[in-house]
N, C-alpha and C positions, 0 to 999 in steps of 0.2 A: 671277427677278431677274437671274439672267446674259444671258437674252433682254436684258431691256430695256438692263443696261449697254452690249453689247454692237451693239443700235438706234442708241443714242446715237452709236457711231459712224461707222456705215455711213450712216446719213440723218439728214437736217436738221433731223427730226421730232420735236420737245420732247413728254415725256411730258405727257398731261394728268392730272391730279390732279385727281380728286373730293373738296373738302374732307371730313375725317372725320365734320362735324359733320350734313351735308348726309346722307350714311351711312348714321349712324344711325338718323336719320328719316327717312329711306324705309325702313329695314329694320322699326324698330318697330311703323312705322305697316304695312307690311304684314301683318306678324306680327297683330297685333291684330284688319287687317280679316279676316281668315279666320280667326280665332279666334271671332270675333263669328257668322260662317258656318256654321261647326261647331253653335256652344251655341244658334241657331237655329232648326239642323236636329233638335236634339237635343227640346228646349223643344214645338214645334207639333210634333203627331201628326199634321197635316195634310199635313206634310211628308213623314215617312215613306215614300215612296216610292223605287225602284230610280234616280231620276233624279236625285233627290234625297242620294242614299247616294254614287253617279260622281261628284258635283257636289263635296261634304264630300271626297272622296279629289282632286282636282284640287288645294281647298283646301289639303287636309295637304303635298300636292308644293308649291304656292304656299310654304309655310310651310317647310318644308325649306329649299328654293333662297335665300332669308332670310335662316336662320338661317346657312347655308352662308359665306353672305357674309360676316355678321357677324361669326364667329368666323374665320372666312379672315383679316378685318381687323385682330381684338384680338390675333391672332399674331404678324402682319407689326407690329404697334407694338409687342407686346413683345419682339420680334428687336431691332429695331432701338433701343431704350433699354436692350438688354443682359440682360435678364433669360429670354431663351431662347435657345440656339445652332443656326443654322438646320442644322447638320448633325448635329446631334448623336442618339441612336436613342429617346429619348421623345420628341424630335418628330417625327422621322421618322414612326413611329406615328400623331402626330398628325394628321402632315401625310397619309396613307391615311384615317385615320379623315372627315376633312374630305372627301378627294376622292370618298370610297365615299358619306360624304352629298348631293354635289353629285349623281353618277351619279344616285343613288335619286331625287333631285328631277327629275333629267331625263326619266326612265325612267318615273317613274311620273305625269310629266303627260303623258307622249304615250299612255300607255296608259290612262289616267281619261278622254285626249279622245277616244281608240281606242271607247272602253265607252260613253261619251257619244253618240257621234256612231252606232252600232250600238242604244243605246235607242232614239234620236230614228226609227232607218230603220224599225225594230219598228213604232213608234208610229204611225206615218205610214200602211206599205202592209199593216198586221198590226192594225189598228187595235181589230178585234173579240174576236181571239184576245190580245193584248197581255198582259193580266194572268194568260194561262196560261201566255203564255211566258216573261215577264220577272216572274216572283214574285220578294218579299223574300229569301229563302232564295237563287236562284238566284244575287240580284244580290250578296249576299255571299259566295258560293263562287267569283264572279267575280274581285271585291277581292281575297279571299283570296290567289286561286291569282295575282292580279296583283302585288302587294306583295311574297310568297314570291318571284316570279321577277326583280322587280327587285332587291330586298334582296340572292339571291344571286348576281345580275350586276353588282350593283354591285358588292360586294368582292372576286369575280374581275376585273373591272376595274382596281380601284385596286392588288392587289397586282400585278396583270400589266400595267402601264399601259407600260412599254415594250418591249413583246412586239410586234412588227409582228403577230401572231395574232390577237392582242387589240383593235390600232387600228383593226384595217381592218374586223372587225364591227361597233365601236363608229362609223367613219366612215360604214358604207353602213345601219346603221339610224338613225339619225335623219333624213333623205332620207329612206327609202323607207316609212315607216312613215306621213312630210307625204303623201307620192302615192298613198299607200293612201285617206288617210283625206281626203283631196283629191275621190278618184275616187270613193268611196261620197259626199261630200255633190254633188259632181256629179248623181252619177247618181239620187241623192234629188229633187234640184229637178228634172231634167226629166221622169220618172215622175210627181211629185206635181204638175207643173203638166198633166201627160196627163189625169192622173186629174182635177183640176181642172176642166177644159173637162168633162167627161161628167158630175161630178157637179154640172154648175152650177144644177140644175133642182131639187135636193135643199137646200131653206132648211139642217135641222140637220147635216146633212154637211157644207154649205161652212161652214158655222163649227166644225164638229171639226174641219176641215183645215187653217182659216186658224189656228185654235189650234197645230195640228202643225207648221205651217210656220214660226209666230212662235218656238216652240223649234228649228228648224233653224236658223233666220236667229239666234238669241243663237250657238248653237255653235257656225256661221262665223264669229261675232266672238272669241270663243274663239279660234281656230284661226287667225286672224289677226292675233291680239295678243301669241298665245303662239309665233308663227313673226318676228315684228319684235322681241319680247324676246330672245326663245333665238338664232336666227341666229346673231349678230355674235356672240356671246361661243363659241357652237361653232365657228364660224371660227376664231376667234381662237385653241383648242384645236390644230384641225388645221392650222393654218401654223405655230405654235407644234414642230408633229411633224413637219412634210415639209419647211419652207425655212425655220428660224428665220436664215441668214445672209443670206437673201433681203435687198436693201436694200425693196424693195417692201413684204415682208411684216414686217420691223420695224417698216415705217413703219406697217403697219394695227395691231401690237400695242401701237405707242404708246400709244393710245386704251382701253387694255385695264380701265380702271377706269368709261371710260363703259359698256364694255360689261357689268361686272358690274352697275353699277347700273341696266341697263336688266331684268335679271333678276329685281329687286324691286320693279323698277315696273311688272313683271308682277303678281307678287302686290297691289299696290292697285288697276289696272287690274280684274283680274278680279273679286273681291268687290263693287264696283261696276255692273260691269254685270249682277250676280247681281240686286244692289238696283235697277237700272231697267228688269230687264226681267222679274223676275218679281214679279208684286202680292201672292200668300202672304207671299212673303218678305219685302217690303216693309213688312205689316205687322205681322210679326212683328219685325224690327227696332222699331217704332214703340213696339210694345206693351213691348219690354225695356227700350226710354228711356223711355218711360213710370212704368213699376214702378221700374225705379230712381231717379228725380226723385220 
C-alpha cells in the first residue's frame, strides 16, 4: 500500500482497480473448476494413474493461488472499514500466513509442471519400460517429497522475505526452473520427431506416439498459460523489492490487481484445457452432470 501511495506520486499512472465483484468470480469459479478435477480424478479408476496424480497436484497449486487471492482481498476490505489494523501483530501473522500460501502455490505449480513435463519424457522415449519406472507408489513419493519441500520453502520465505538471502533464491528460481523445463520439452519434440521419421513404417507405434505427443503438446500449453499468468504478478514482486521508487516501476505496479487476477485466471484456464484435451476426463465430467441432474 505504501508502494502504490507512493506511484501516485512519482507517475501519472492511476491505479487500476479490479472491481471486487468481478474477484470473486473468477476466484470461485476457479476454486471449483479444480475442485471438479480432483473428485474426478478421485471418482474413475481409470484415471488412477502417475499423470493423472501430477495433473490433481497442479490443480490443488491452481487452488491455492485462488484462494490466496481471495483472502489477500477480504483483508484489504477489512483494513480498510476498520475492523483490522494493518500493522498490528495478529495480522502481521496473517499477513505471512497468506504470503507462505502464495509461495506454496507458486512452488508447487512449477514443480507439478517440473513432475508433469519428466512423466510426459518417460512416456515418450521410455515407452516400454514406463510403468516400471513411473509406478503409483513412486509418483507419490514424488508429491510427497514435492509438497514437503515447498511447504518448507515457503515459510522460510515468508518469515525471511526481506532477507536479501532469501530474495535472490526466490528471484533466480522461478527463471531457471521455466528454462529447465523449457529445455527438456525442447529437447522431447526434436527426439520424438527423430524417432518419428524411423518409426513411420510401424502403423501401432505411430499412433502410441502421436498419443505421446498429444500429452506433450497439452503441457506446452500448460507451461504457457502458466508463464503469461504467473510472470506479471512475479514481476511485479521483484520491482516491488529492487526499484519500488522507480517512477517506471510504480508505473508497472499500478496494474498490480490485474496482475493478481491473471493468477486465477490461471486456475480456469487450466481445468479447461484438462476437459478438452483429455477424453477420459471428458467424460468423466459428463458422467457426474449426469448422476447429479
Amino acid at each position: 500500500e505504501n508502494i502504490s501511495d507512493f506511484s501516485l506520486n512519482v507517475t501519472d499512472c492511476t491505479q487500476v482497480v479490479v472491481p471486487e465483484e468481478v474477484f470473486f468470480t473468477v476466484a470461485a469459479a476457479g476454486i471449483l473448476e479444480n475442485l471438479l478435477v480432483l473428485i474426478a480424478v478421485v471418482r474413475n479408476k481409470n484415471l488412477h494413474l502417475p499423470m493423472y496424480f501430477f495433473i490433481c497436484s497442479l490443480a490443488v497449486s491452481d487452488m491455492l493461488g485462488s484462494l490466496y487471492k481471495t483472502l489477500e482481498n477480504i483483508f484489504i476490505i477489512l483494513c480498510k472499514i476498520g475492523y483490522l489494523t494493518p500493522r498490528g501483530n495478529f495480522e502481521k501473522k496473517l499477513d505471512d500466513a497468506m504470503d507462505s500460501m502464495f509461495i506454496l502455490s507458486l512452488l508447487g505449480s512449477i514443480f507439478s509442471l517440473l513432475a508433469i513435463a519428466a512423466d510426459r519424457y518417460i512416456t515418450i522415449f521410455y515407452a516400454l519400460r514406463y510403468h516400471n519406472i513411473m509406478t503409483l507408489r513412486r509418483a507419490s513419493v514424488i508429491l510427497a517429497i514435492i509438497w514437503t519441500f515447498c511447504a518448507g520453502s515457503s515459510i522460510a520465505i515468508a518469515l525471511f522475505s526481506y532477507e536479501v538471502a532469501t530474495v535472490i533464491p526466490f528471484t533466480i528460481l522461478f527463471p531457471l526452473m521455466m528454462f529447465f523445463i523449457l529445455c527438456l520439452y525442447v529437447h522431447m519434440f526434436l527426439l520424438a520427431r527423430s524417432h518419428a521419421k524411423k518409426i513411420a513404417s510401424l502403423p501401432t507405434s505411430t499412433v502410441h506416439q502421436r498419443t505421446n505427443m498429444k500429452g506433450a503438446i497439452t503441457l506446452t500449453i500448460f507451461l504457457g498459460v502458466f508463464l503469461c499468468c504467473w510472470a506479471p504478478f512475479v514481476l511485479h514482486i521483484l520491482l516491488a523489492r529492487f526499484c519500488p521508487h522507480n517512477p517506471y516501476c510504480a508505473c508497472y505496479m499500478s496494474i498490480f490487481h490485474v496482475n493478481g487476477t491473471l493468477i486465477m485466471c490461471n486456475a480456469i484456464i487450466d481445468p479447461i484445457i484438462f476437459a478438452f484435451r483429455s477424453p477420459e476426463l471428458r467424460s468423466t465430467f459428463k458422467k457426474m452432470f449426469c448422476s447429479a441432474r
